[in-house]
C-alpha positions in Angstrom: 73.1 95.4 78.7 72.1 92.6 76.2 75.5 92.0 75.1 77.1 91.9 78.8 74.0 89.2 79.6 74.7 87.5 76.7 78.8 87.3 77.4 77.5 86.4 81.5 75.8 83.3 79.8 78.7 82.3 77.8 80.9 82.8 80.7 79.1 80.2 82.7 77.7 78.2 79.8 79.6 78.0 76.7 83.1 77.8 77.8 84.2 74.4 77.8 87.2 72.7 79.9 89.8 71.0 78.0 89.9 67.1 78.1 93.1 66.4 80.2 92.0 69.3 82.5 88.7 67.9 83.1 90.1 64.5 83.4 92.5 65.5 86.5 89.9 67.6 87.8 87.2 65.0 88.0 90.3 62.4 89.5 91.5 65.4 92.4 87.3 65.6 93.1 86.6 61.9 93.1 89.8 61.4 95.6 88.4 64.4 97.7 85.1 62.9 98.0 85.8 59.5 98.6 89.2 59.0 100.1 92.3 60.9 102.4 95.5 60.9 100.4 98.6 60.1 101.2 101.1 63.1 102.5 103.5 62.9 99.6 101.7 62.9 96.2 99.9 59.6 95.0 101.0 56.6 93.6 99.5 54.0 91.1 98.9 51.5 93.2 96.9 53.9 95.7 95.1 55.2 93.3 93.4 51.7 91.9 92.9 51.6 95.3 91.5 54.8 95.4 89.2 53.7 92.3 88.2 50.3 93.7 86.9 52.5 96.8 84.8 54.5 95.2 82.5 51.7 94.2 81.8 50.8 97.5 81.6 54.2 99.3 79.0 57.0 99.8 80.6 60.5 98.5 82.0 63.0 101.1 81.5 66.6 100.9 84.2 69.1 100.2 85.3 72.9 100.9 87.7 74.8 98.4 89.3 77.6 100.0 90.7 80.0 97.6 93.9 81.8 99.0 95.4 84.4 97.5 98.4 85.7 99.3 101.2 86.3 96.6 104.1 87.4 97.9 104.7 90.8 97.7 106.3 93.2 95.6 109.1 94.8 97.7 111.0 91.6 99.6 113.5 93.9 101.5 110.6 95.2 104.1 109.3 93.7 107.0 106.5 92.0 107.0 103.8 94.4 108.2 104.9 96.9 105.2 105.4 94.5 102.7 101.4 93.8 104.1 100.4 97.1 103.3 102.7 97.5 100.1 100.6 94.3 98.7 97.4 95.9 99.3 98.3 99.1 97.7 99.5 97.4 94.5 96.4 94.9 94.1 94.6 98.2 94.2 96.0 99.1 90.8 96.6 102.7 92.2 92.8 103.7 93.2 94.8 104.6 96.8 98.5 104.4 95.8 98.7 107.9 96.3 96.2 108.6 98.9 97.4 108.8 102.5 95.3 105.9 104.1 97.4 103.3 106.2 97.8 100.0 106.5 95.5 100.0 109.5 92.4 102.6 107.9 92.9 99.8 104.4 91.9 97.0 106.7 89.2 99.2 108.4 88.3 99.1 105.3 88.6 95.6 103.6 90.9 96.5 101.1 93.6 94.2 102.6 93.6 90.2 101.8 92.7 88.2 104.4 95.8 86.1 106.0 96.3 82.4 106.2 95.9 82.7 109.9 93.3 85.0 109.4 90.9 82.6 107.2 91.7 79.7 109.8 90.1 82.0 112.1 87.3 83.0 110.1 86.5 79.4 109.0 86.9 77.9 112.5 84.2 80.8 113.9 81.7 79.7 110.9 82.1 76.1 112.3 84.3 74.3 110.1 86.7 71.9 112.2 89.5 69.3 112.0 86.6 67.0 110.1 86.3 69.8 107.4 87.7 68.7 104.0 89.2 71.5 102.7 91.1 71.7 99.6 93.7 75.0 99.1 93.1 76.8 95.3 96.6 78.8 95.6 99.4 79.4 93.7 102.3 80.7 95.9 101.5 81.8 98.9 103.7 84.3 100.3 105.9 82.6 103.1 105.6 79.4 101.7 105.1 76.1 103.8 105.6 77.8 107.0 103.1 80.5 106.3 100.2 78.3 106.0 101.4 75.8 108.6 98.7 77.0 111.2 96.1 75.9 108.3 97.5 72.2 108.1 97.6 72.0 111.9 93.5 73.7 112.3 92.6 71.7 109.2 94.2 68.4 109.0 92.3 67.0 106.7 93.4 69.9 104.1 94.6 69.0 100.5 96.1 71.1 97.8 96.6 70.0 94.0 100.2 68.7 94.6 99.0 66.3 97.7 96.4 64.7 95.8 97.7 64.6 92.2 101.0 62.1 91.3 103.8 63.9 89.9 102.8 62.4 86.5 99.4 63.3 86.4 101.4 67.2 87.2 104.4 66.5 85.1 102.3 68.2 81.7 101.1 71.1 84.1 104.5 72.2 85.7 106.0 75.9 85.7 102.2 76.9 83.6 100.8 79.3 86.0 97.0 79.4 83.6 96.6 75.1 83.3 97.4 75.1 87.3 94.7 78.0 87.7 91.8 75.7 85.1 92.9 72.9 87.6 91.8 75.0 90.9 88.9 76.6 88.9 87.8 73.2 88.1 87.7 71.6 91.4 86.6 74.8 93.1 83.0 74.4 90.5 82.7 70.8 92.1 82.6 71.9 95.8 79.7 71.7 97.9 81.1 74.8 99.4 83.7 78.0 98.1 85.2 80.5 99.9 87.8 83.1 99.5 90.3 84.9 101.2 90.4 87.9 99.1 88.1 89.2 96.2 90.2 88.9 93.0 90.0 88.0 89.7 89.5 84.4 90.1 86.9 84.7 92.3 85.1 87.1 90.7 84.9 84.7 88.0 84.0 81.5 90.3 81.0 83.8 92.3 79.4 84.7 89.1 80.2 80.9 87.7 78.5 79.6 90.9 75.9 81.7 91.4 74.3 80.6 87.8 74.6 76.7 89.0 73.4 78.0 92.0 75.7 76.8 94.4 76.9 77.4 97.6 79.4 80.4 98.1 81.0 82.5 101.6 81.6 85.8 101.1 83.6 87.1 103.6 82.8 90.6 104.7 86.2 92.0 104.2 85.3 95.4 106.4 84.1 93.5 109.8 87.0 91.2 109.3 89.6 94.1 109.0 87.8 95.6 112.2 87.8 92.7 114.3 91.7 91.5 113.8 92.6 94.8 114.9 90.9 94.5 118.0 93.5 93.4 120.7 90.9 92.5 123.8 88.3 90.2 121.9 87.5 87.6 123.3 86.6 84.0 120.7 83.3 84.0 121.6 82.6 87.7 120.7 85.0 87.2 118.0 82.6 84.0 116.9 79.4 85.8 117.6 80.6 88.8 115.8 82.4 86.3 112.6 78.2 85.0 112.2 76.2 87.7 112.6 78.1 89.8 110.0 78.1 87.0 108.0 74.3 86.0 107.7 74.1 87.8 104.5 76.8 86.5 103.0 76.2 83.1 103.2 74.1 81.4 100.8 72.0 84.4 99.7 71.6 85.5 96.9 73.0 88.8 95.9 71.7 90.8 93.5 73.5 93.3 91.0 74.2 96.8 92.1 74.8 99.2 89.4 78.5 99.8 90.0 79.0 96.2 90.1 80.0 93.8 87.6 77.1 91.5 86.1 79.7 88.5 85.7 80.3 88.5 89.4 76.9 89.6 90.2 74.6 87.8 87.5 71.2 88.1 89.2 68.8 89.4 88.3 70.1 90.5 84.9 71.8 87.0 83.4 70.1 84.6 81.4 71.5 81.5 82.9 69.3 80.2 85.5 69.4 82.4 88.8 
């Protein structure tokens, strides 16, 4: 256990961001905070303007939404069983060969949440079209149209290749890992982080945050499965339902259960501060 505390701390601690990362990083939060961007990347002249600004203005506060809807393995399906497809392959085979369906896995809240489905989930929490959101994704499965409901619910939304100029991403193109340090980086600097589905990335952001102590949603997979299958919900039971279930997951602080893993779950074991 002394080992996996120490490797917790140097998780959160010791790891250091590259300079050019940290540099765009600090420029996508400072234009989050303190100004909208234009709809088609930025240019230099915006951006002094951008800088100038920020000198005169009180910072804004910020969501990051971490989406993780890759598309899915088998392309030839329709889209309901491509749906359950996806969540038997992120399970690694734990229930490849089990006879669950793609209804009992979202019982469950083994499936990733949907783009429409964390619009919903957001919008019943009390996020709005004043919400600054900005999207942590890498290809999300559909593409533009997919997410399309998410632009229209949250206009004020932002993703890496709205806010950054095509030369500030010119270095960073077609390398999956430097666009991932980018997300990871803005997503430390939000006042707020949520994801749509518990991965690897956040995994590492919960544990990363929960040392600094900041603020993190965890949505409760298994209600949320349950309620989208419900047909005859109403949005205010729906909403009602969406906070209740989510009182614990907001804010608290969760401690480590022994089958968990102490770098997503650092208290009370970790030396960093918790």
């Amino acid at each position: 256990m002394d080992i996996q505390r120490l490797r917790c701390k140097v998780n959160s601690q010791a790891l250091a961001v590259v300079p050019h990362i940290r540099a765009l990083g600090d420029s996508l939060v400072s234009r989050l905070r303190y100004s909208p961007s234009p709809s088609n990347g930025l240019e230099i002249e915006y951006l002094q303007q951008v800088i100038d600004q920020i000198v005169e203005s009180e910072p804004g506060k910020f969501v990051v939404l971490h989406l993780r809807f890759d598309k899915p393995v088998i392309l030839a399906l329709a889209e309901k069983l491509a749906l359950a497809k996806y969540c038997l392959v992120i399970w690694q085979g734990r229930v490849l060969h089990s006879q669950f369906t793609n209804i009992e896995l979202r019982n469950q809240g083994r499936c990733p949440l949907t783009p429409e489905e964390i619009g919903l989930l957001l919008a019943a929490l009390g996020f709005d079209n004043s919400t600054r959101l900005y999207l942590a994704s890498h290809k999300v499965y559909g593409g533009e149209a997919r997410i399309s409901t998410l632009w229209k619910r949250f206009p004020l939304m932002e993703d890496k290749k709205r806010l950054a100029s095509l030369e500030e991403l010119a270095q960073k193109k077609g390398k999956a890992s430097l666009l991932a340090d980018i997300d990871y980086y803005v997503s430390m600097h939000s006042d707020i982080f949520i994801s749509a589905w518990p991965g690897n990335m956040h995994n590492a952001l919960v544990g990363h945050r929960t040392c600094e102590n900041l603020k993190t949603i965890r949505p409760n997979m298994a209600l949320l499965g349950q309620l989208f299958l419900s047909k005859n919900m109403s949005w205010s039971d729906f909403r009602q339902a969406v906070v209740e279930g989510h009182k614990t997951q907001t804010w608290q602080l969760h401690l480590r259960k022994s089958n968990k893993s102490i770098y997503t779950y650092p208290a009370p074991d970790s030396m960093c501060h918790v």
